[in-house]
N, C-alpha and C positions, 0 to 999 in steps of 0.2 A: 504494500500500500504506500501509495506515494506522499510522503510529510506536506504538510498547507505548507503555502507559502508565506511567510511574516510578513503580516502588516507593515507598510513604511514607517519609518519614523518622521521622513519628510518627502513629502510631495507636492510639488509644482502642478498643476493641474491647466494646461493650455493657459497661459499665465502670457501678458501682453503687457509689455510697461516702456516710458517715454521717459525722458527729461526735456519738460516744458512739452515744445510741442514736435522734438526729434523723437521719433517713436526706434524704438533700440532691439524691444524681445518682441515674439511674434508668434504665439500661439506654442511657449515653453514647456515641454512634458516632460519631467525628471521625477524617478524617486531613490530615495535609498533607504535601503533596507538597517534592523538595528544590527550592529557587528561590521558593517560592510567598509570598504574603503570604493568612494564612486569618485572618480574621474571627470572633467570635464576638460577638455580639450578645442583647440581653434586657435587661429591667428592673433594676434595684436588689432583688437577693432572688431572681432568678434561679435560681445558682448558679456565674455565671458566673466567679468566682475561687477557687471550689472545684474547677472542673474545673480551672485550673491550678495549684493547689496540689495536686490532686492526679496531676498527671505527675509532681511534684516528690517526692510521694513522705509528703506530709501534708494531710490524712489519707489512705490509704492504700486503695484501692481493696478493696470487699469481695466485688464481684462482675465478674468481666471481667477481662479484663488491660489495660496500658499496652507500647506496643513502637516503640524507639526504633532507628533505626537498625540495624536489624533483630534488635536483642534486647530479650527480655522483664524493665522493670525498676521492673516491679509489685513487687516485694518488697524491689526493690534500695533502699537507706539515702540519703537526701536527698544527701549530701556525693558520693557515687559518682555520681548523678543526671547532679552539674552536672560534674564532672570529665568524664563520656562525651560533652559538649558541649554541655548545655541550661542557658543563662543565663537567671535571671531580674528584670525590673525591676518589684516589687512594687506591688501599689494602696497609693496612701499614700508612696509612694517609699522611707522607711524610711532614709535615708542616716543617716550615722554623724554626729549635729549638731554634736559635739564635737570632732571630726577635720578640715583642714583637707581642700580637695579635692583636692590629690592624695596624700594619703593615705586616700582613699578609692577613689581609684584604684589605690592599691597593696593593698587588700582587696581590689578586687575583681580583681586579677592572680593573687593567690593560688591561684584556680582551673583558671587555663592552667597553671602551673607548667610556663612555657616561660622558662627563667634567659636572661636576657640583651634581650629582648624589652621590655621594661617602657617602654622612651624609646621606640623606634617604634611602640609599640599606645598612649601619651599622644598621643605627635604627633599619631597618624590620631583620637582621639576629640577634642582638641585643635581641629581642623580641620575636624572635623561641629560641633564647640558651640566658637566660634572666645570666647563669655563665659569658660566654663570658664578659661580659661587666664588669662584678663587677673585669673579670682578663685583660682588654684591655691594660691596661701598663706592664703586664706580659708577661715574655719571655714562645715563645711558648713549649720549652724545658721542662719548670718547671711546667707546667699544668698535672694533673690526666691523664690518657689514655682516660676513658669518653669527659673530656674538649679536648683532642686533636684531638678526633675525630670532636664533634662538632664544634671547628674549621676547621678542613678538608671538611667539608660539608659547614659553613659559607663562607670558601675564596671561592670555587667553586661557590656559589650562587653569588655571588659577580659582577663574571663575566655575570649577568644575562643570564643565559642558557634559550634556546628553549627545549634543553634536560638536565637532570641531569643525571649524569652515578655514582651510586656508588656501589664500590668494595670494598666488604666482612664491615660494616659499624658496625657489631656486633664482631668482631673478638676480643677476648681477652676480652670481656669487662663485668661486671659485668650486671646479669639479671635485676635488678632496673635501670641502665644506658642504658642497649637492648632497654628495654621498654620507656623510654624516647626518646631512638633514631630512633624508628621505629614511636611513634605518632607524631614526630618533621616530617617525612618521610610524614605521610599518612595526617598531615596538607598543607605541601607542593602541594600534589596532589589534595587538596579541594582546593585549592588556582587555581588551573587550572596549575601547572608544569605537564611535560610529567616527566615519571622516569624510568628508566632500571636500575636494581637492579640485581648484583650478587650477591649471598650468601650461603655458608655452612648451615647457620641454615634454613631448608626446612620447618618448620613451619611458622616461623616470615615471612618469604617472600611470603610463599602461602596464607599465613593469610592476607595479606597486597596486592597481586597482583592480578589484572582484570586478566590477564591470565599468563600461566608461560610455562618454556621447561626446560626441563631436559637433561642432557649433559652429555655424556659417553666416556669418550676415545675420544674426539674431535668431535664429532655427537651426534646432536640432534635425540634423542633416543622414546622423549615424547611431547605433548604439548598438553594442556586444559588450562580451566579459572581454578583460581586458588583454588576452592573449587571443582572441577575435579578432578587435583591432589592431594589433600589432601585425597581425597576419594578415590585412586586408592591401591588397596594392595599393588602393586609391588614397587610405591613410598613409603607407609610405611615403606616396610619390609625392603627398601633399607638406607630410610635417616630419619624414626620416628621413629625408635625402636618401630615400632610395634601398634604405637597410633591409636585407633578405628577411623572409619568414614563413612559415608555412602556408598556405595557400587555403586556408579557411575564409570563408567571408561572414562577416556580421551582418543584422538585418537592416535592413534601413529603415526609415521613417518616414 
């Protein structure tokens, strides 16, 4: 007998949203599953960090809903968002420059608003980015781009998320620092975290994603598990320069 399949934890549902009056997503269908690590992939201009800016709740979906854990929180206010347990680690990373890091860690706790908790959710991020610690009385400013990512993904953990959301998390950064940042990623998700993953680099994220979508012009263009799309010519030709793989295709959309 074959096991149900788990309800999403979040899902996009033909989800249509603008800034002002440049219309961006276009009838968006994504879900993920809870445990899952889901991929979203596409060019620069995509849209691909508008569809997470828009879980979050800016800008604000104009057509479709968003539903999280099985409520609808399409209308619901950014701050309400990440309380219900969706962290996010923005493109850009965005850290506080001027704040040491662990008190940016103590920002981004503010969102669990679980008292007492604060030393053992440092420890465990502490222990994923063992740099963090040895910079914790260091301004976040003065930190490496590597270290500043890692803490953009530490304060978001912070907020003990239901989902992790992170955007573009390899962007700039050197291949030795990728690759530490992606198996800090894929320990995460052996730890039992949900993750939704945008990213430029279409290898690390397919390599790393249960399943993935592909995003064109504001439409999801593609979507399989993510050695599917690896395997697909059309993803190659488009975002691996060409890199071999077996000859499975995913389905499209």
């Amino acid at each position: 007998m074959t096991a149900a399949t788990p309800t999403p934890l979040l899902a996009l549902e033909d989800v249509t949203a603008a800034y002002g009056r440049l219309p961006v997503l276009h009838d968006v269908s994504i879900h993920v599953r809870p445990g899952e690590i889901v991929s979203l992939i596409g060019a620069n201009g995509a849209g691909k960090s508008t569809t997470m800016m828009t879980i979050c709740g800016k800008p604000r979906a104009s057509h479709g809903r968003v539903v999280f854990d099985g409520q609808d929180i399409t209308q619901r206010p950014t701050h309400e968002i990440a309380r219900l347990g969706i962290c996010q680690s923005p493109e850009g990373r965005r850290i506080f420059g001027r704040m040491t890091v662990m008190e940016n860690l103590k920002m981004g706790a503010i969102v669990a608003n679980a008292p007492g908790a604060f030393e053992s959710d440092a420890a465990r991020v502490f222990n994923l980015f063992p740099r963090l610690k040895d910079r914790s009385t260091q301004r976040g400013g003065t930190l490496s781009g590597g270290e500043q990512q890692m803490l953009a993904i530490a304060r978001a953990l912070m907020g003990r998320p239901k989902l992790l959301l992170l955007d573009e998390p390899s962007l700039g950064l050197a291949p030795l620092v990728v690759k530490q940042i992606f198996e800090a990623i894929k320990a995460l998700n052996t730890d039992g975290l949900t993750v939704f993953l945008v990213e430029q680099n279409a290898y690390h994220a397919l390599k790393l994603a249960d399943r993935g979508y592909v995003m064109v012009n504001g439409r999801i263009t593609m979507t399989g598990t993510g050695d599917e799309l690896l395997a697909s010519e059309e993803v190659r030709n488009a975002y691996l320069e060409g890199a071999t793989a077996p000859a499975k295709e995913p389905t499209t959309s």
